[in-house]
C-alpha positions in Angstrom: 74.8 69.9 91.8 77.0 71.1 94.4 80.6 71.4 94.1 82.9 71.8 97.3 87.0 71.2 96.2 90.3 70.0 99.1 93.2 72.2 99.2 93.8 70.8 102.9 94.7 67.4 102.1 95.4 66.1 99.0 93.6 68.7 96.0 90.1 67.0 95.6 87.2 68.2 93.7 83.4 66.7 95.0 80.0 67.0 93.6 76.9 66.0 95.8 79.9 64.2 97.7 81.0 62.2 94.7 84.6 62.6 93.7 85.5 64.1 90.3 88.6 63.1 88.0 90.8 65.8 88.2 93.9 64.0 86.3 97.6 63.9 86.7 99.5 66.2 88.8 100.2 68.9 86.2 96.0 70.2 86.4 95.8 69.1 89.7 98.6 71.9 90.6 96.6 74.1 87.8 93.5 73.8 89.5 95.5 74.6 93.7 96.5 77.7 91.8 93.2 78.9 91.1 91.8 77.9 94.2 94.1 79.6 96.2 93.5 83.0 94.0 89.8 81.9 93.8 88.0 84.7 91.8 91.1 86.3 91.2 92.6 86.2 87.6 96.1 84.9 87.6 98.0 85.8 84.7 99.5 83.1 82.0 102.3 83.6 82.9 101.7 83.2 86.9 100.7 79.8 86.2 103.6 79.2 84.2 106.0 80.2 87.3 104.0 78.7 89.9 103.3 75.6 88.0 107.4 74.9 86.6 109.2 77.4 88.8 113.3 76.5 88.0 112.0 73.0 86.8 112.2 72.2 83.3 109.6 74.1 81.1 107.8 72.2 78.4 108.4 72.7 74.9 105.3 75.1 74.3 104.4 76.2 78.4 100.9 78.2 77.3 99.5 75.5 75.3 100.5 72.9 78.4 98.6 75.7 80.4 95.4 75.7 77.9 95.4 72.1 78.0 95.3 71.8 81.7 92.4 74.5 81.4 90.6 72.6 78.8 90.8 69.2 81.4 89.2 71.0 84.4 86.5 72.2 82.4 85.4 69.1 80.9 85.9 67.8 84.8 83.9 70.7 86.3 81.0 70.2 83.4 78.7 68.1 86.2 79.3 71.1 88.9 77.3 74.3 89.1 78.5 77.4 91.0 82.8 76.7 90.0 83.9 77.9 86.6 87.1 78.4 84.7 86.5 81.7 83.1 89.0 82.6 80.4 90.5 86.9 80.9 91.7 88.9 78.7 95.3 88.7 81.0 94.6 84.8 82.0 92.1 82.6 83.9 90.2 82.6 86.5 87.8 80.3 88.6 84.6 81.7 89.7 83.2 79.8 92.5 82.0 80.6 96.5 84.7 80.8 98.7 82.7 78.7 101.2 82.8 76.2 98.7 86.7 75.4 99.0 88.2 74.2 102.1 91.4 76.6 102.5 88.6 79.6 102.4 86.2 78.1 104.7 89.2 77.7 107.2 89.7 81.8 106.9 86.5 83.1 107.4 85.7 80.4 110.3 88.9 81.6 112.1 87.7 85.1 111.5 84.8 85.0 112.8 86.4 83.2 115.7 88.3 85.7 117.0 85.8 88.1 116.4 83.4 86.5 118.4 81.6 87.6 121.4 82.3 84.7 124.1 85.1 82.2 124.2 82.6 79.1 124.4 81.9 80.1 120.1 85.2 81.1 119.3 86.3 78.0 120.5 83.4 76.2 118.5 84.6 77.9 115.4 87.8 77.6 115.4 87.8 73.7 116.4 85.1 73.4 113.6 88.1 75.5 111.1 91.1 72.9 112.3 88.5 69.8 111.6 89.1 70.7 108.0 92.6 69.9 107.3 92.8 66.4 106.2 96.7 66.3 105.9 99.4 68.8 104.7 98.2 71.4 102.0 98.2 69.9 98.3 99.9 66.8 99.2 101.5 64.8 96.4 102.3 68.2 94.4 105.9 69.6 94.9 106.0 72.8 92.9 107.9 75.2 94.6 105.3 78.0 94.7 103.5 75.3 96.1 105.4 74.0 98.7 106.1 77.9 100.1 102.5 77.8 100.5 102.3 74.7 102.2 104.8 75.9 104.9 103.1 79.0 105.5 99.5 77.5 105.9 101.1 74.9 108.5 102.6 77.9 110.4 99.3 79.4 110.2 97.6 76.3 111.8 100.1 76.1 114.2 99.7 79.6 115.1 96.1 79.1 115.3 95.8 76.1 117.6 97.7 77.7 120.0 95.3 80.4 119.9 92.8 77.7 120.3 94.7 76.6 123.7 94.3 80.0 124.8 90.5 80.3 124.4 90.0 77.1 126.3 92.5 78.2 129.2 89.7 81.0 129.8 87.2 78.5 129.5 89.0 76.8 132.4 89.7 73.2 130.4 93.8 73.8 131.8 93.1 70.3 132.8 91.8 68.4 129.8 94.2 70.4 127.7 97.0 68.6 129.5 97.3 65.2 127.9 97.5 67.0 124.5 99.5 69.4 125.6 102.5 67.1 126.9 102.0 65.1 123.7 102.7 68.4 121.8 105.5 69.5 123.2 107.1 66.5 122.9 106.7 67.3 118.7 108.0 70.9 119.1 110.2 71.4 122.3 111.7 74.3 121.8 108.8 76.3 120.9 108.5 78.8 123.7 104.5 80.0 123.2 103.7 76.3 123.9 105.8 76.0 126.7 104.3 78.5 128.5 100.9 76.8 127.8 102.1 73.7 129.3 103.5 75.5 132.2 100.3 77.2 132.7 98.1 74.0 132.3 100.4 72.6 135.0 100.7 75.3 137.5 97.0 75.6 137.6 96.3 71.5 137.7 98.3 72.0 141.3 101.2 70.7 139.6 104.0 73.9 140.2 107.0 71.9 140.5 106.3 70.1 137.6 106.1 73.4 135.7 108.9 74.5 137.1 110.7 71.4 136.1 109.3 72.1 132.3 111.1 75.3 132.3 114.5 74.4 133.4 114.3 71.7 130.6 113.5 74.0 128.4 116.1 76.6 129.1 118.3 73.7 129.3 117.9 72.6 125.2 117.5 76.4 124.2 121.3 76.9 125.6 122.7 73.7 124.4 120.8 73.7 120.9 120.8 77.7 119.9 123.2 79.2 122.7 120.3 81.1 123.8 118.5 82.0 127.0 114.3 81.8 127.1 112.4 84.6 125.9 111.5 88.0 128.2 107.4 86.0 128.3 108.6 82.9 128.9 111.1 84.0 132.0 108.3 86.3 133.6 106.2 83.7 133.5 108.7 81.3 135.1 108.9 84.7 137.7 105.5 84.3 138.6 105.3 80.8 139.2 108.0 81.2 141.5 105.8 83.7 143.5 102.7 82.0 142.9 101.2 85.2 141.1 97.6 85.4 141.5 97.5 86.6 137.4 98.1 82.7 137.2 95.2 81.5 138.7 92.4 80.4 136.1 90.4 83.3 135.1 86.0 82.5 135.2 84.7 82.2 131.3 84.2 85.8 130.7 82.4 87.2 127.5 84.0 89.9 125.1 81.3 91.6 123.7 80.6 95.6 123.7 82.4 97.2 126.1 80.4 100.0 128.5 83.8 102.0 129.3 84.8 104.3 126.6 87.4 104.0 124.6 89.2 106.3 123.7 89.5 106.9 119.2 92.8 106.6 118.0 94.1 108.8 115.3 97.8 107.9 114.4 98.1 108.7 111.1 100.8 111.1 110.1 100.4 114.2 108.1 98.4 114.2 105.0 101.1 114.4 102.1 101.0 118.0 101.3 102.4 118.0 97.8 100.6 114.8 96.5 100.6 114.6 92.9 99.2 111.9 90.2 98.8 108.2 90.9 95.0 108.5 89.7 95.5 105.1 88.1 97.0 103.9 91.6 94.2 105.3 93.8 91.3 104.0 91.8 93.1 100.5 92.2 93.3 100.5 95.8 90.0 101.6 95.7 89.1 98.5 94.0 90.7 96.2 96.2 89.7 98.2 99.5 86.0 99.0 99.0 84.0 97.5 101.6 81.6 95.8 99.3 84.1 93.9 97.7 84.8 91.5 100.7 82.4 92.0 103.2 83.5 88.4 104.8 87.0 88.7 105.4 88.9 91.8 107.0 90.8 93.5 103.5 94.1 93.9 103.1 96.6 95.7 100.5 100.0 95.5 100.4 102.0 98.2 98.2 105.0 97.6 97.1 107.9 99.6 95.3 111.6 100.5 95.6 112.5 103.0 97.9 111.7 106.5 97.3 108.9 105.4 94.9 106.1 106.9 97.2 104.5 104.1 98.6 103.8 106.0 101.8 102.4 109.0 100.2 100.0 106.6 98.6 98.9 105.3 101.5 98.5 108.1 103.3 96.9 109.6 100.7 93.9 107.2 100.2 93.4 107.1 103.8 92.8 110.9 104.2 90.2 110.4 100.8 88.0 107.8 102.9 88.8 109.0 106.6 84.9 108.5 107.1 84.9 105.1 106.8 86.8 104.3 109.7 85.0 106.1 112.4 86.5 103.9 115.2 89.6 105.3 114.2 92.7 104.9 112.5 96.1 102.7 113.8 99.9 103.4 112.5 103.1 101.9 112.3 106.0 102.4 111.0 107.9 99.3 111.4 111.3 101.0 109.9 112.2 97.2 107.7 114.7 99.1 105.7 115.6 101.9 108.1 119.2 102.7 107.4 119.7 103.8 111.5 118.8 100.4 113.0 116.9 97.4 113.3 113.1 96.6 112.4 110.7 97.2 114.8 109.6 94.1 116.3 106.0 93.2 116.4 105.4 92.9 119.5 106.9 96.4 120.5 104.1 97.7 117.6 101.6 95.4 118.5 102.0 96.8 122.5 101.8 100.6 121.1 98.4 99.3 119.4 97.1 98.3 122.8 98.0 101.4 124.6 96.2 103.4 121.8 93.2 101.3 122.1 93.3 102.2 125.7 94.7 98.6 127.5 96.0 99.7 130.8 100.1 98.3 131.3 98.2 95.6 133.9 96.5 94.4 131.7 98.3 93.7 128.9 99.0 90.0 128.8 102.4 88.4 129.6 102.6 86.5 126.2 103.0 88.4 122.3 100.4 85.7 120.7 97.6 86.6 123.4 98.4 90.1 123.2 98.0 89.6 119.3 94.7 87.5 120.7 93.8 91.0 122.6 94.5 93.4 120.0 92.2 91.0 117.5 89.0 91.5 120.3 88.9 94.7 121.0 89.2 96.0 117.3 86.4 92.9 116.5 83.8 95.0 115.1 85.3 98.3 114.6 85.9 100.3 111.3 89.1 100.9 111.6 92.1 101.5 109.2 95.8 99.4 110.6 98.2 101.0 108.1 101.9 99.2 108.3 104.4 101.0 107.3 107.8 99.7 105.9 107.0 96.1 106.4 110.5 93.8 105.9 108.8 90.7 105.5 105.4 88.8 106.1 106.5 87.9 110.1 106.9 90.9 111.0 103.0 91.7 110.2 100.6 88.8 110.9 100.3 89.5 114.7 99.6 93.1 113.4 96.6 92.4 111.1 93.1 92.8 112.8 91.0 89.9 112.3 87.1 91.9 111.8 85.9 92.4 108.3 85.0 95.7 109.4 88.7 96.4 109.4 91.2 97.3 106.5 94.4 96.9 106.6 96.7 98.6 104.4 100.7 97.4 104.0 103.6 99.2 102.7 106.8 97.3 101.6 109.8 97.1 99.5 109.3 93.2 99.6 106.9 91.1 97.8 104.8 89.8 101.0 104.5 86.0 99.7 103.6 84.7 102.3 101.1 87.6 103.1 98.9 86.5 100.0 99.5 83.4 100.7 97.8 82.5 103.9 95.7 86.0 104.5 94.4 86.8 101.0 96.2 89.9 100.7 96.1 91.7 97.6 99.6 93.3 96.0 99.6 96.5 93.9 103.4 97.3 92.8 104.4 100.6 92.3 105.7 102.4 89.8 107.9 105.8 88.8 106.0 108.7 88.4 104.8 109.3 84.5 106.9 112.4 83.1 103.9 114.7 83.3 103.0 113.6 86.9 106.9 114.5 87.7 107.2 117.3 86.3 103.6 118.5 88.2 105.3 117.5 91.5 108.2 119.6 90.7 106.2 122.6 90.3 104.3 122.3 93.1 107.4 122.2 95.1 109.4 125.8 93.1 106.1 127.0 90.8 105.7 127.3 87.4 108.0 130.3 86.6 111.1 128.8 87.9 111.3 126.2 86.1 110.0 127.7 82.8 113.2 129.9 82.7 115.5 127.1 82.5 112.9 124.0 80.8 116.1 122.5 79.4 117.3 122.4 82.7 114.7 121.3 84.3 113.8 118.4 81.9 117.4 117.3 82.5 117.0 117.3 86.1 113.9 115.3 86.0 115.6 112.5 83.9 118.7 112.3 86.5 115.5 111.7 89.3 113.8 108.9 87.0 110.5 109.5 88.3 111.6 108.7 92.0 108.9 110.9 94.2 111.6 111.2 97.0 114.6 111.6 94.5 112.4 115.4 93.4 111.1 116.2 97.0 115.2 116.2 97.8 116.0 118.5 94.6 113.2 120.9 95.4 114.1 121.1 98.4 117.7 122.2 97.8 116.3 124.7 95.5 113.6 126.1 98.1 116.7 126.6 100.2 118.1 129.4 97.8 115.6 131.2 95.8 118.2 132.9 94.2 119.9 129.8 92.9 119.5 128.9 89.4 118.0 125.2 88.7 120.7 123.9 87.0 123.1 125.3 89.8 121.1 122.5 91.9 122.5 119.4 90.7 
């Protein structure tokens, strides 16, 4: 009997089409959780947080949990292929993504933008919006809940206007009109659909009327946030002044395999010369990264850790180990979120260095961030490539940076905790730790050998507390010390 559950609407569990009692809001939220980590185990005490948050707790939380367990599987008894399997470190619920609604949505929009002509990425991607039913887990108001409500509404937002632009090059400007004005009406001040409407006007032979649109627009943005329109949005009011021939509808092309070459990017820095340890650490990215493990859905890792605690060199390090499965190449950025000299890097300036290394000429880069996002997603569709993202600051900054092939991996580094990440792309978090005291001490040695600091251990085992297992925190000692090869190690500190 087939079971298919609604996380787009209110949380719903069917078999053959015939609803199943779920119960009262406290399983109902239970059972969201475990959807949205579908064979993932989440831990007791994950549920706990994500079920209560700062609400009230009840007087014994893990037996309120193992009740809740014990009513979804007397509810899923009828179902085959859904499970709640019980872990040694929690639960988990076994059961085909395809199966539940939110995962469905994913992999069609997936394999939307990785398709080879506009008229089936459209088709998907419609067929992916038909299955929201209303907001995500309506009727429950937990607050992990609730953050992941707002992030899988930005991500449909996000992704219909995607959808707009797929059936500009399909040339339906005009029939996208109607719901286009209604649209904007809802969001005014969002600039991406702006532009659309201005486009779908200018080429419906309506130019003043665009025009009109934008000086609206720039009107509110001024009175309402003191701002002016964005750099996109004024070059595209720039070209509709000159009647730019970029503007006028482009024939349905398709995007399949390209006959020019292009050229293999290689951007990643150095291989870390001095790695030491994190065998634990390796073997779980492994785990999360091997191919075989999703071979639906592009992969993605974030790892995450306080500064200095070597999250780069882990990175790094695992991507020189499996250089030879990413033959198309291998994309990086480091998107400086904590960089003590400036501002983070903005995605669209990284998102623009992707396209030059994937061999876009400046002409053609499109005048608008979200289609040069769109752009980025085609051209590495199909590829085995590695995207590593260096010192994220928060979620934003990386969605238009993630590729959208599940022949691609993408690998994250970040001293946040990328909520919204896991959320609403299925990324999976590994948080780092301080080195072990052997591993430390290893890294030490590789940096001033063995003999230096065997004439002063006691020194040297001092020196190793004071860098509390920081990779960074030794690299700087060491390095001070390499400096002088006459100076004593405890004259270092």
């Amino acid at each position: 009997m087939t079971v298919r559950f609604r996380l787009l609407g209110h949380v719903e569990a069917q078999v053959d089409g015939r609803p199943i009692a779920i119960g009262y809001a406290q399983p109902r939220s239970v059972l969201a959780v475990l959807l949205i980590e579908a064979n993932h185990v989440v831990s007791v005490d994950q549920l706990v947080d994500r079920i209560w948050g700062e609400r009230r707790l009840p007087r014994n939380p893990r037996a309120a949990v193992q009740h809740s367990m014990t009513l979804l599987r007397n509810a899923l008894t009828p179902a085959t292929g859904a499970a709640v399997v019980r872990k040694s470190t929690g639960y988990q619920l076994t059961v085909e993504p395809e199966m539940v609604d939110l995962h469905r949505f994913r992999q069609l929009i997936k394999e939307g933008r990785a398709a080879d002509d506009d008229s089936r990425a459209a088709a998907l991607i419609e067929e992916a919006l038909r299955l929201w039913c209303g907001e995500p887990f309506a009727g429950l108001t937990t607050a992990w809940l609730e953050s992941v409500r707002t992030t899988l509404i930005q991500h449909r937002h996000a992704v219909r206007l995607d959808l707009v632009d797929v059936r500009f090059r399909l040339g339906q400007h005009a029939a996208l009109l109607p719901d286009l004005l209604a649209w904007v009406a809802r969001n005014p001040l969002d600039e991406r659909l702006a532009g659309q409407l201005m486009v779908a006007l200018y080429r419906s032979g309506r130019p003043a009327d665009a025009l009109e649109h934008y000086r609206r627009v720039r009107s509110r943005l001024a009175d309402e946030l003191g701002t002016d329109p964005s750099p996109p949005l004024q070059r595209l009011h720039e070209q509709i002044l000159a009647t730019d021939p970029a503007l006028t509808a482009p024939a349905p092309v398709r995007r399949g395999p390209r006959t020019a070459a292009m050229p293999v990017p290689r951007q990643l820095p150095a291989r870390p010369r001095l790695f030491t340890g994190r065998t634990r650490e390796l073997a779980d990215l492994e785990a999360v990264l091997g191919r075989e493990k999703s071979p639906d859905a592009v992969v993605i890792s974030a790892i995450g850790g306080v500064g200095g605690i070597g999250k780069t060199w882990l990175a790094l390090q695992w991507a020189y180990q499996h250089l030879d499965r990413f033959p198309d190449g291998q994309l990086y950025a480091s998107l400086r979120g904590y960089d003590p000299s400036g501002q983070p890097m903005s995605a669209a300036t990284a998102l623009r260095g992707f396209l030059d290394a994937l061999g876009v000429a400046s002409a053609a880069v499109p005048y608008d961030v979200d289609t040069q996002a769109g752009l980025y997603r085609s051209l590495t569709a199909g590829k085995r490539m590695l995207v590593l993202l260096d010192n994220v600051a928060d979620s934003a900054q990386v969605v238009p940076l993630l590729p959208g092939s599940p022949t691609c991996v993408a690998l994250i580094t970040s001293r946040q905790h990328l909520g919204g990440l896991i959320a609403a792309h299925g990324a999976r978090c590994l948080n780092l730790g301080r080195l072990t005291d052997p591993e430390a001490r290893r890294l030490l040695v590789r940096h001033l050998g063995e003999d230096r600091l065997a004439a002063e251990p006691a020194a040297a085992t001092e020196l190793l507390a004071c860098c509390a297992g920081l990779p960074l925190a030794i690299s700087i000692l060491a390095a001070r010390a390499s400096l002088n090869p006459d100076l004593v190690v405890r004259a270092d500190r």
